[in-house]
N, C-alpha and C positions, 0 to 999 in steps of 0.2 A: 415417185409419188405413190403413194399408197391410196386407197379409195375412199378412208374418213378424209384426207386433209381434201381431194378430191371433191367428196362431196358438199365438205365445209367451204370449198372456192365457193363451187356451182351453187350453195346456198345464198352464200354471202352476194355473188351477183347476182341475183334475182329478187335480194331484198334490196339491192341498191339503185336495180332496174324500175321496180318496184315502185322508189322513195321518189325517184328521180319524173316518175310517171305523175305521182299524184302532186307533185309539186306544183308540173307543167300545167294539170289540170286544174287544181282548186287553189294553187298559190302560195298551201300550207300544208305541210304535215300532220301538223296538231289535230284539226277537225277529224283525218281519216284515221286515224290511229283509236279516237276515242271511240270515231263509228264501230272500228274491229273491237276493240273491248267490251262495247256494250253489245253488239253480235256475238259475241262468244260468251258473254254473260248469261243474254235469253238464252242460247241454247241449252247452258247447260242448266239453266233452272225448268225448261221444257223437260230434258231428259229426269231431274231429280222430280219433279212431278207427276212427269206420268210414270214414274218407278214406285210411289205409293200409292198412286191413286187408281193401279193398274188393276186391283181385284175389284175398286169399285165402279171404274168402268166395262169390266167385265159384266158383273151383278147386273149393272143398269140394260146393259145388253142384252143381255139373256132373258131379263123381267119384262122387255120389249118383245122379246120375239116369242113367251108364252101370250101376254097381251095381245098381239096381233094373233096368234093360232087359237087361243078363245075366242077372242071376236068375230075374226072372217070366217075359220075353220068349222070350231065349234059349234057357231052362233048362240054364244051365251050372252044374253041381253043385259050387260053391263053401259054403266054412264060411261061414254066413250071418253071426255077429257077429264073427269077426277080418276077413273080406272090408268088412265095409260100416265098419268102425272105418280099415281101413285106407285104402279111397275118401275118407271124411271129411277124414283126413288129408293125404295124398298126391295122393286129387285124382284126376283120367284117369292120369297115371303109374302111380298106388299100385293103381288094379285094372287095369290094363294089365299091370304086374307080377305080379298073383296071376293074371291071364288066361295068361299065357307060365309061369309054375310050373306052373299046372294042364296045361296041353296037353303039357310038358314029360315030366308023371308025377311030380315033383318035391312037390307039395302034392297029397294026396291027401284024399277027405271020411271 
């Protein structure tokens, strides 16, 4: 025997171990099978999610941790919840923007 047909036994009994397990347990096949496909479903739409959405969670992180280093650091006296809602969003831009309104006089606390 060579090691594919090898592994395609050793495959093949563990799916049938497997089948034979969840039948014992839940009576059916059918339920656990759709569990695994909809489990492999969310995952991979997790992973294609956070694959585009990966510079804008970047962005929002970043826009946080200049927000938190003006505020505690700084102590630049920004509105704490429209300033830190607007970093989440907008990122360095969006408190870069309430940093230039404040120093402007334009956003006052």
């Amino acid at each position: 025997m060579d090691i594919n047909s090898l592994a395609t036994e050793g495959f093949a009994q563990g799916a049938n171990f497997f089948t034979q397990t969840v039948q014992v347990t839940t009576g059916s096949t059918h339920n656990i099978w759709s569990l695994v496909i909809v489990g492999i479903a969310l995952i991979i739409a997790t992973i294609i999610l956070l694959f585009f959405l990966k510079k804008i969670l970047e962005n929002s992180i970043l826009g946080v941790v200049i927000w938190a280093a003006s505020i505690f650091i700084f102590q630049v006296k920004l509105p704490m919840v429209p300033s830190f809602v607007v970093s989440v969003i907008f990122g360095p831009a969006g408190i870069g923007t309430m940093l230039l309104l404040y120093a402007l006089g334009i956003l006052t606390v």
